[in-house]
N, C-alpha and C positions, 0 to 999 in steps of 0.2 A: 525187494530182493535184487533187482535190476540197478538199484539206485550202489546197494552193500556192493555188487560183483565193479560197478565201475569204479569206486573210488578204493577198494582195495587192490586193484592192479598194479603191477610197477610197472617203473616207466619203460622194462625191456618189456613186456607185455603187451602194453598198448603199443609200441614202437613195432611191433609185429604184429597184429592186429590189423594194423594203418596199412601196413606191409601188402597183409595177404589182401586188404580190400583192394590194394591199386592193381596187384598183380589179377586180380578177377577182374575188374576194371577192362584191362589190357582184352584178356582173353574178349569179354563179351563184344568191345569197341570193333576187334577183328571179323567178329560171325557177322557183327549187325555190319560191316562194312561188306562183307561180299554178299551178304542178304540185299543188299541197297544196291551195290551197283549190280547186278545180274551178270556176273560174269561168267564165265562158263566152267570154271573151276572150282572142282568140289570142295568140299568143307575137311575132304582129307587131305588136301594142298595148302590146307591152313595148318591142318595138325605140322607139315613139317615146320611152316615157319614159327607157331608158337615158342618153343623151348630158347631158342637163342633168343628171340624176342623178351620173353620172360627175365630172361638171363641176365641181356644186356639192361635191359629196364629197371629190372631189380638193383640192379648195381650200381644204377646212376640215381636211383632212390636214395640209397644209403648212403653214395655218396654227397647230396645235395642237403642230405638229413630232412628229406619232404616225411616222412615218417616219424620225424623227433619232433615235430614242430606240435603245440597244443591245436587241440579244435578251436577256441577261443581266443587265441591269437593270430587265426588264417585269414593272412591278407593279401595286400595287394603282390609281394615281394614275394612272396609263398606261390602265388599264382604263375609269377616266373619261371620258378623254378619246375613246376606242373609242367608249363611250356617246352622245357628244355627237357622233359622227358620222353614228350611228346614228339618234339624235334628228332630224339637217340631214337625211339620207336620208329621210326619214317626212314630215316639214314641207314636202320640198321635192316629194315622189311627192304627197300632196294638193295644193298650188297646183298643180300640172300639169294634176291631175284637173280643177282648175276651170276650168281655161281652155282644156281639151281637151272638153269638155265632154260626147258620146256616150261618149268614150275612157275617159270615168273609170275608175280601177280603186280597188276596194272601199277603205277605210279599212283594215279587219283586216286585209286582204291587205298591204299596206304595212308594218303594225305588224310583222307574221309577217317578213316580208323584213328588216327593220329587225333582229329579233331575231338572224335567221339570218345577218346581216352582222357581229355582235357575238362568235356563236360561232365562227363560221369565223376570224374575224380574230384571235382569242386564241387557235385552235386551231392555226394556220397559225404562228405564232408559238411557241405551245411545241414544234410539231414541228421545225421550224426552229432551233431552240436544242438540241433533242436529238441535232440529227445533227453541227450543229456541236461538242457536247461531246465528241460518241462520237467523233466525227475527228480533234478536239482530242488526245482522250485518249490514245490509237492514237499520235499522233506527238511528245506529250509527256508524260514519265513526271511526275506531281507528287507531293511528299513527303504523305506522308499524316498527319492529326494529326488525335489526338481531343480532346474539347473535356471539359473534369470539370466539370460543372455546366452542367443545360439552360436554366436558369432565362433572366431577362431580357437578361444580359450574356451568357449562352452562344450564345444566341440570334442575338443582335446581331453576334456575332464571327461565328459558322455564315454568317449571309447578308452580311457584308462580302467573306468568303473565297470567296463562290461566284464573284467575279468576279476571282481572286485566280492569276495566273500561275505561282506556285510553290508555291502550297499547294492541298490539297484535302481537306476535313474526312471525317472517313469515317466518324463516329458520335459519340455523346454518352454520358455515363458520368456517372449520380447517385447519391447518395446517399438521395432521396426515395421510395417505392416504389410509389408512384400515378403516379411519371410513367415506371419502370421499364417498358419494353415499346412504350412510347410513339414515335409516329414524328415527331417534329417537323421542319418543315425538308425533309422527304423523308431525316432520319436517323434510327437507331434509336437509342433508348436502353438504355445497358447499365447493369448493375450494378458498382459499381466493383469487386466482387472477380473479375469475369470481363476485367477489362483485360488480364492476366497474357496470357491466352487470345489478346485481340484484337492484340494486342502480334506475336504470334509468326506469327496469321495473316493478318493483314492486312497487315502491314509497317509499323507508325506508330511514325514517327519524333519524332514530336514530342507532347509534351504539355501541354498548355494549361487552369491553373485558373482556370476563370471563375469565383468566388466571393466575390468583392470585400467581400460584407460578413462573410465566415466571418474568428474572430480571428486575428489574425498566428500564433499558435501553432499553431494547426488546421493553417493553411497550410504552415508549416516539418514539419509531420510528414510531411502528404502528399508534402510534394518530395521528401524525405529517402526518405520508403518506395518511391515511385516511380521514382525516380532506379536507384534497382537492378535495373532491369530495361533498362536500356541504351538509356534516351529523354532527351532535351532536356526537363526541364519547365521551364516558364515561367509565371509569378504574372501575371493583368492585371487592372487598375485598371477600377471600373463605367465605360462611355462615361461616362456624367452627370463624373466627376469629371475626367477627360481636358479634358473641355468646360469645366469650371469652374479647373481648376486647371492646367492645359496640362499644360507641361512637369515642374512637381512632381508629378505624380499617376505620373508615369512615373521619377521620379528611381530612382538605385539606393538598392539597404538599406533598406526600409520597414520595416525591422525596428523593435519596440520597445527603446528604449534597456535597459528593465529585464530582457528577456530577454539581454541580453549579460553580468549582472554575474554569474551563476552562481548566484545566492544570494536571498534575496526584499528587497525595498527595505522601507525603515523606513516605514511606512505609518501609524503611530498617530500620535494627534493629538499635540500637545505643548503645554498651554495654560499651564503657569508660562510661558513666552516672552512671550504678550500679557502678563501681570500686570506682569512687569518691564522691561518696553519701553514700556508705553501710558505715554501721555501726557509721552515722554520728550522731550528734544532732540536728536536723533542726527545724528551727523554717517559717513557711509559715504563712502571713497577707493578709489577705482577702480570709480568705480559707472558708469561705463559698459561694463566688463567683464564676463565670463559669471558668475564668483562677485558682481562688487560688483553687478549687472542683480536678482541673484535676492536677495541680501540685501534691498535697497530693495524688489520686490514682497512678500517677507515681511514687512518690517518694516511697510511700510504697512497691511497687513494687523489689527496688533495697535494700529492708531491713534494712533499717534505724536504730539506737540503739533505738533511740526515735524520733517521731513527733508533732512537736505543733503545732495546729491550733487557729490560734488568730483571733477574730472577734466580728465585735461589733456587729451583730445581731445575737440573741438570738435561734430565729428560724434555719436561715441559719448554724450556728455552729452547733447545735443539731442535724439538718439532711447529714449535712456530715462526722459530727463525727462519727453518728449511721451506717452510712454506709461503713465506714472505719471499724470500728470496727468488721462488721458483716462480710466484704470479710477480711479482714487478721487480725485473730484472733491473731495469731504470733507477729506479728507489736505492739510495746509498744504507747500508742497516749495518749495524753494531749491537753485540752483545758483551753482555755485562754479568758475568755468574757470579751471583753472592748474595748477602741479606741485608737488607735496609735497614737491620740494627748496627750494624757496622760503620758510624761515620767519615772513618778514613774510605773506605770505599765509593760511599757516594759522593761524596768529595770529589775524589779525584773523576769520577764520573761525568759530573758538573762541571768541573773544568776543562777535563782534555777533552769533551765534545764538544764545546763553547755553550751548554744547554742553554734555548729560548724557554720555552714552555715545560713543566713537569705535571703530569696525569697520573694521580697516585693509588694505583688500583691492587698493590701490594697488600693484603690482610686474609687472616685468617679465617672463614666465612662458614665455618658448617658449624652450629650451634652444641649438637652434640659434645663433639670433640674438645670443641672450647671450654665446654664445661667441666670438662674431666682433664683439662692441662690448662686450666687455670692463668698460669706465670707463664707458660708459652704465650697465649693465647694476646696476653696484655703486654707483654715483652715488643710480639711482632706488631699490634696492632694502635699500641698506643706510644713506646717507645719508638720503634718502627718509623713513624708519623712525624714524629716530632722530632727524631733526628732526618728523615728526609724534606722537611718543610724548613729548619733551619739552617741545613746548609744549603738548601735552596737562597734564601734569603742574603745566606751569606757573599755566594757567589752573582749574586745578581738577578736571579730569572725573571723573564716578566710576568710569569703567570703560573700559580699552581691550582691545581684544579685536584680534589680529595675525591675519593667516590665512597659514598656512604650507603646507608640501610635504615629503613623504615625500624628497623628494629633498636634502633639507638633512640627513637621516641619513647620516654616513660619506659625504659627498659627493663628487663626483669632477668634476665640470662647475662651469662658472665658475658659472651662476646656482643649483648647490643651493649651494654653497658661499654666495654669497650672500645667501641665504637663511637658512643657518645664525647667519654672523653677525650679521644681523635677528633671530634667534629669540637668542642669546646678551648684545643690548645690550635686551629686552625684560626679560629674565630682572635684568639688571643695576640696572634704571633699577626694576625694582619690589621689589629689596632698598630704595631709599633713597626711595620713595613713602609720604608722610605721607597722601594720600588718595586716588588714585588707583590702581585695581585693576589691574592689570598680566596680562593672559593670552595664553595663542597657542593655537591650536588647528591639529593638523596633520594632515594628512591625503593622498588619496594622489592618483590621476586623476579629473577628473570627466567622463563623458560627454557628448558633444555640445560639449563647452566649444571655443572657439576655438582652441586650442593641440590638442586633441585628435585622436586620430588616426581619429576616426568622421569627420569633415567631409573627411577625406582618402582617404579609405575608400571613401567615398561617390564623391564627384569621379572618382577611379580605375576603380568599379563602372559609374558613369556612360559612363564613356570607354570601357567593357569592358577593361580591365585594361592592366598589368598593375598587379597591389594590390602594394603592397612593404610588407616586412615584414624586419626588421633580421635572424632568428632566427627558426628555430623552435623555440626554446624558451622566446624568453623570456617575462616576464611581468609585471603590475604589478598594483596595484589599483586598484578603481573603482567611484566611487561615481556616483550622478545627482546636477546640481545641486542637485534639489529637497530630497532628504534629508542632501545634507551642508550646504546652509545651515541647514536645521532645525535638525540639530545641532550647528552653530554658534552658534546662535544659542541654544541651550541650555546648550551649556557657560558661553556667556557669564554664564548667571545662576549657575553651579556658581563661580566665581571668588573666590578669597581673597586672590590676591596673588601673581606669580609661578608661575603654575600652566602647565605644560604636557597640554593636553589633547590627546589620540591618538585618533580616532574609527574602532572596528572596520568593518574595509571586508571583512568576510568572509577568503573565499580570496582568494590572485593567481590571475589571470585571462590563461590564455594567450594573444597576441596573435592567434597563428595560428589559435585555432580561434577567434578572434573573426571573421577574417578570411575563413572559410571560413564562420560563419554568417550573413555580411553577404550575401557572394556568392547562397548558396541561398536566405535569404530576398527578397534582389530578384527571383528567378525563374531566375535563372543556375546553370547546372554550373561545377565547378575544373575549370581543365586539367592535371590532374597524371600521373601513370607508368600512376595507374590507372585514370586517363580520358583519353587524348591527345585526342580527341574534344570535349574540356568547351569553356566560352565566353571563362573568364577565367583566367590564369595568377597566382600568386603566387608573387614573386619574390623571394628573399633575397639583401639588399642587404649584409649584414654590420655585426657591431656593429661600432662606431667608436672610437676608443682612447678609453677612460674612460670607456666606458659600463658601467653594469650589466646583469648579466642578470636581476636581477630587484631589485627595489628592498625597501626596510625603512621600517616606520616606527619604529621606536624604536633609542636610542643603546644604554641600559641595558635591566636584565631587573626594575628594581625599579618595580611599575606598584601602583598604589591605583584601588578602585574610584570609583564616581560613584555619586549616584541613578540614574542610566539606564545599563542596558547596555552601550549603543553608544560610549557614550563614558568612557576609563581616561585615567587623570592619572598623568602618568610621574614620576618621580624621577629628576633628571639633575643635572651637576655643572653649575658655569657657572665664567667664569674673572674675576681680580676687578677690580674699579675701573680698577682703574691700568693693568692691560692694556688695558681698553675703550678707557679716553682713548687710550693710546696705538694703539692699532688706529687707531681715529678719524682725529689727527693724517696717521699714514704716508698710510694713505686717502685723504685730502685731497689731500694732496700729489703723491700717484702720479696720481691722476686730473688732476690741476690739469696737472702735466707730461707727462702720459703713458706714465709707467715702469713697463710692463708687468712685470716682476723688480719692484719694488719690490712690485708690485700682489697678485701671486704669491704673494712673500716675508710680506705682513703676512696674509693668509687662510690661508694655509696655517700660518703660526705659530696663529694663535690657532686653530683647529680642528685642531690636533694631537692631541691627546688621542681624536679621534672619527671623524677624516677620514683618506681614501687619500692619498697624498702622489700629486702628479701627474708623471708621467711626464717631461714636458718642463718647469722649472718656468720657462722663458721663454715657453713657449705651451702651456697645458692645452686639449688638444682633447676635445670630444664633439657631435661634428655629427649631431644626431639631431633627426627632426622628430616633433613631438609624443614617444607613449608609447609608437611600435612598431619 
């Protein structure tokens, strides 16, 4: 009955309610003050002062809104305001005295009253809040959740939640042992090996690390260790960054990229790159793309005489120019908008920047898409190729460097296949290169990249699922932008002429347990057999006809090392002149008309030797988005 009468109140109701308590408040602080100091003036010497005291009291209530304010949001700032009415009470009991003049009542007597009006009204108030909880509580059960870490952000969640309808914190759990035992909040602090404990007897359902600044790694064990004891954990982000970063501070998979490759990322430095790159003329295609973006901040890096960025998106060139420009002011940069099937453009490209080197990282790379534009796809990625490697050749350059895809091994989708073909007229055009160094470097997924299936991962994790995943088995490899430009840009100095360079990407990399580590490092449980309970599903969509299940990077088993490691130079057959031309031709042609058979007929001819024959050879499907 008591629980119905509170929360059916409006808020002018309780706003007077609060009202009348302070103004009794007032009254009682006065009796109890001239009861305490023994003054000689009766208690009908108070009755005069009451009324204007009321008066003026009330009015600086209402105006401060100490009456509008929740029980459950009375704090520190609120107690102020208490103070200041406390203060009007005292200011306004002396003018009375003056103009009451026999009646005066003492200064300290006032002051004492004044006090007594400050205790009562915070005390009147936290009582009032406790009956409301305990009745609250009684008629609503709340989930119970402990907080892992008391620190500043533990803290800050503990007193959001106190005003919190569905949740109710029940305790705090560190790892620090000065603040072990500690009551913060009106919560205790436990040791985090007594969770197990608090888990079974208290009923918490939820758990919550507030540790914002502990490594992502730290974080993925706790959840992991945690999680087996049949709670929700959940990761949150410091307020501060919530505040500064909104919606990204809360995105799904804060995971680090490099924790996903299984393996450790190439971290040492690689300083033959600056020697044979400074002071060059480079010309970089598809440098508004995640590999051509990271090439140009590399390369700028080893201060280049000049860099071109060429690209046929208008946008994309814009935003990586602007930001080249902005980190190395030093750095002389040129753009180039347009497409690398166009030979009078790269031409004149080639020539009016005097190009040294060309890094040709232009091609159409999301496998989907390619598959369903076909003649685009082979247009940009094979014509494309081949008119930017031979006017390279034409003009001079000392060194073109291809950047390839694991997926042009034994291909099965229209864009590795195209791809292949790209890597087979490089191989061709630098049998007959009187100066110009001729290389590709291949390699396999890169993290984060556009095409990739972390930004889709993400998106999904964001959405709370479900994440799709083609297989659970399959796999690929992966590397991070940062270390496979590196070694790109390393092999490029490894180059004699015709070199196929393979760069070790470790293990293949299960999609699924990528899938599952994105999940838990954003703070979220799988909902799988053996959690039906979890937050986010992962759902197999099924491989697609001609896909792999797990990809290769090499054709042949005859590999030569390098100076570095990481990266091995393959030995592979290539097929001769006269096929190129004539690939070329039919290619032309198919695209020009649209004859898909044709289109078919001359990629699958020339990759025969290396390549799956495709299923349908009127329509080769593999509709997969990104690597999973």
């Amino acid at each position: 009955m008591f629980y119905k009468l509170l929360t059916t109140l409006s808020h002018e109701r309780k706003a007077l309610v609060l009202l009348t308590v302070d103004l009794m408040m007032i009254a009682v602080a006065l009796f109890l003050s001239l009861g305490l100091s023994n003054e000689s003036h009766s208690f009908l010497t108070a009755l005069w002062y009451l009324p204007p005291l009321l008066l003026v009291a009330g009015g600086v209530i209402h105006l401060l809104g100490l009456n509008r304010i929740k029980l459950n949001t009375y704090g520190m700032d609120d107690i102020t305001s208490t103070f200041m009415v406390a203060v009007a009470f005292v200011l306004t009991g002396l003018a009375l005295g003056v103009l009451l003049g026999a009646q005066q009542m003492q200064a300290y007597t006032l002051v004492q009253a004044g006090g007594l009006f400050m205790l009562l009204s915070i005390a009147s108030r936290i009582v009032m809040l406790k009956i409301v909880q305990r009745t609250y509580a009684k008629q609503v059960m709340r989930r119970r959740v402990l907080i892992y870490g008391a620190g500043q952000t533990g803290q800050q969640l503990a007193a959001a939640l106190q005003t919190d309808d569905e949740f109710a914190v029940a305790c705090f759990a560190d790892d620090d042992t000065n603040l072990q035992k500690l009551t913060i909040l009106g919560l205790r602090v436990h040791s985090p090996n007594k969770i197990p404990m608090l888990v079974r007897r208290i009923g918490i359902e939820r758990i919550i690390l507030a540790m914002p600044s502990a490594d992502q790694s730290v974080r993925m064990r706790l959840a992991k260790r945690l999680s087996g004891l049949g709670c929700e954990v959940l990761a949150l982000p410091s307020f501060a960054d919530i505040v500064l970063r909104g919606e990204e501070s809360t995105a799904a998979a804060p995971v680090a990229l490099n924790s996903l490759l299984g393996r450790d990322a190439v971290k040492d430095e690689l300083p033959e790159t600056k020697s044979t790159y400074h002071g060059r003329r480079i010309l970089v295609t598809g440098a508004g793309g995640s590999i051509g973006g990271e090439l140009c901040r590399q390369l700028a890096r080893c201060k280049p005489a000049e860099l071109v960025l060429l690209d046929h998106s208008e946008f994309a060139l814009y935003q990586v120019s602007k930001s080249l420009r902005e980190s190395h002011p030093n750095t002389k940069f040129s753009s180039v908008l347009g497409s690398v099937e166009h030979p009078e453009l790269v031409a004149d490209a080639l020539t009016t920047y005097d190009i040294d080197v060309v890094f040709h990282a232009a091609a159409y790379k999301h496998v989907g898409l390619v598959q369903e534009n076909m003649f685009e796809g082979v247009r940009n990625n094979v014509i494309g190729t081949r008119v930017v490697a031979e006017e390279a050749r034409r003009a001079g350059v000392e060194r073109f460097i291809l950047v390839s895809t694991d997926k042009a091994v034994r291909p099965t989708s229209m864009m590795g296949s195209s791809k292949r073909l790209a890597e087979l007229l490089i191989q061709d055009l630098a049998t007959r290169s009187e100066h110009t160094k001729f290389s590709m470097v291949r390699f396999g997924n890169v993290l984060g990249s556009s095409g990739s299936v972390i930004p889709l991962f993400q998106q999904q994790i964001r959405e709370m699922g479900p994440v799709t995943v083609t297989n659970k088995d399959v796999t690929r490899y992966f590397m991070t932008v940062d270390e496979a430009v590196r070694l790109v840009l390393l092999a490029g100095t490894f180059s004699r002429g015709g070199d196929v360079f393979v760069l070790d990407m470790g293990q293949p990399v299960s999609i699924y347990a990528m899938a599952r580590k994105m999940i838990e490092a954003a703070g979220h449980s799988v909902r799988d057999e053996q959690n039906p309970n979890g937050d986010i599903a992962i759902v197999f969509t099924g491989l697609k006809e001609g896909e792999k299940m797990h990809e290769e990077l090499l054709i042949g088993s005859d590999m030569l090392t390098t100076p570095h490691p990481k990266i091995m130079r393959a030995q592979e057959n290539q097929i001769s002149r006269l096929a190129v031309a004539g690939a070329l031709q039919d290619l032309r042609r198919a695209i020009d008309t649209r004859d898909e058979e044709l289109l078919n007929a001359t990629l699958t001819r020339c990759i025969a030797a290396d390549a799956v024959s495709y299923p349908d050879v009127n329509k080769p499907t593999l509709s997969v988005v990104g690597e999973g």
